[in-house]
N, C-alpha and C positions, 0 to 999 in steps of 0.2 A: 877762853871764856872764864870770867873768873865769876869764882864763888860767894855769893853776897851773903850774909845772914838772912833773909827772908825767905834767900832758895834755897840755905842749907835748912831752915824752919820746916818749909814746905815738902822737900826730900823726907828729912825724918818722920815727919805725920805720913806721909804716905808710907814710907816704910813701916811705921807703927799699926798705922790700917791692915795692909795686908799681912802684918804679921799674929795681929790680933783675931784677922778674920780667920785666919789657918787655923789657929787656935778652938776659936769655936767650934769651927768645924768639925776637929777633930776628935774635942767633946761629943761633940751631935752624934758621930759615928760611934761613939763607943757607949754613949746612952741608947740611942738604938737596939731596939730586939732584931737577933737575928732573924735574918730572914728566910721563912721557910720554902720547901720546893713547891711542896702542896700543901695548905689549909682550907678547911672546907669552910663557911659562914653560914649553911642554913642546917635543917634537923638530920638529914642523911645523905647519906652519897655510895656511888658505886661507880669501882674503875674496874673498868674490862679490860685486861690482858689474852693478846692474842702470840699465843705461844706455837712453835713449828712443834707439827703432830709428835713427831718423834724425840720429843724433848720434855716431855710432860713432867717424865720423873725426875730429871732435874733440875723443873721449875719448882715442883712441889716439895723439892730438896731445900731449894731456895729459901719457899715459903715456912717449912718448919725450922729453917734458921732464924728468919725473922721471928718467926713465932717465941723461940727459946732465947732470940736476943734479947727481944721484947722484955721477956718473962724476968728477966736480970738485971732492966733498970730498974732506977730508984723513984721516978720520977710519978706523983699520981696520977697523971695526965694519962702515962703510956698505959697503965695499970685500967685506967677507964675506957682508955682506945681498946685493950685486948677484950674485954669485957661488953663490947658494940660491935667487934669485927667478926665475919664470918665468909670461907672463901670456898665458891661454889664453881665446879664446871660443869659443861654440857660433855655429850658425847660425842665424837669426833665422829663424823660421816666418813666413807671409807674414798678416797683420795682430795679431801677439804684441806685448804692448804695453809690450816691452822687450829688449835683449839681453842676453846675461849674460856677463860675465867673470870668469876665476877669474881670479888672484893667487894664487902658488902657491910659498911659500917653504919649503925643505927641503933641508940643516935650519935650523932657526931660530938666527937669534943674539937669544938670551937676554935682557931686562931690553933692549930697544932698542928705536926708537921704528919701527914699520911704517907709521903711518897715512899715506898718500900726500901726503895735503894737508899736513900738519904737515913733510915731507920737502920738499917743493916749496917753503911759504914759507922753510923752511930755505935751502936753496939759489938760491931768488931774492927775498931782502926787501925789494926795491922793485917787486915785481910781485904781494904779498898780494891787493890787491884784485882785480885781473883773473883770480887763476889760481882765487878764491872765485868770480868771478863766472862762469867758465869753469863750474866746479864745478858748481856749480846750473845751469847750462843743459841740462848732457849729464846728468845723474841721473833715472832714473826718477819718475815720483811713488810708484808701489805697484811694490812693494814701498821705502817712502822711505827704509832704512839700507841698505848694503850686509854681505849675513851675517858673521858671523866665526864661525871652527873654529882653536882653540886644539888640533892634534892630539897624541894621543901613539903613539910607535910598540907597537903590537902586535908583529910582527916582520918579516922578510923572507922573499920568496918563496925567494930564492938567497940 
C-alpha cells in the first residue's frame, strides 16, 4: 500500500489531534484541586468512629496526633478546622462490641479535607504506614466505616 500525500496529511492531523488532546488533558489534571477524601458542603457534620473497646487509648493517642499535627500546619483552613472540631465519646456498656466516638465539627470549613487519616499522613509523611497500621488496629470490625452526617442547620435554639 503506498503512501499518498493526502493519507500522509490525514495520519499527521490525526496524530496531531491525539497529541494535542493528551496535552490538555494533562493541563486539566494539574490545574485541578486535589482531591479530597472528605469535604463536607453544608454548616456541620459529625463522623462516628466505632473503635474495639479495648483500644480506646490508642485511638485517642491517634487523635491527639492529629490534633498536634493539625496544630503545626500553616494552612488557615486547618487553623479554622481545629477551632469547629470537638471529639466526644460515650461510655462503653460492659461487653458492647465497640465504642463510639463522635467527631463533631461546627461550623464546617467548606471544600476541605476532614478525613483524619488523610490529615495525619498530611502532617506526618514519613509515618503513613504506622499511623495505617495504628488505624486498622483500633477500628471496629461492625460496624467497618465510621458514619458521616453532612449536617445542615435547621435553626437555633437562642
Amino acid at each position: 500500500m503506498r503512501l499518498t500525500w493526502t493519507r500522509l496529511g490525514v495520519l499527521v492531523f490525526a496524530l496531531a489531534l491525539v497529541l494535542g488532546a493528551a496535552g490538555v488533558a494533562s493541563a486539566q489534571e494539574q490545574a485541578a484541586p486535589a482531591k479530597k477524601d472528605l469535604a463536607f458542603q453544608n454548616d456541620a457534620a459529625v463522623i462516628i468512629f466505632y473503635i474495639k473497646p479495648d483500644k480506646t487509648a490508642d485511638f485517642e493517642e491517634l487523635m491527639t496526633k492529629l490534633k498536634d499535627g493539625m496544630a503545626k500546619m500553616e494552612a488557615p483552613e486547618v487553623k479554622q478546622q481545629m477551632a469547629s472540631m470537638k471529639l466526644f465519646k460515650t461510655a462503653v456498656p460492659a461487653g458492647a462490641p465497640y465504642a463510639t466516638y463522635f467527631l463533631i465539627a461546627d461550623p464546617v470549613v467548606k471544600n476541605t479535607e476532614y478525613w483524619v487519616m488523610s490529615l495525619l499522613y498530611k502532617a506526618y509523611p514519613n509515618d503513613t504506614q504506622a499511623l495505617f497500621a495504628k488505624w486498622q488496629d483500633v477500628k471496629a470490625a461492625t460496624p467497618a466505616q465510621p458514619s458521616l452526617f453532612d449536617l445542615t442547620q435547621v435553626f437555633k435554639f437562642q
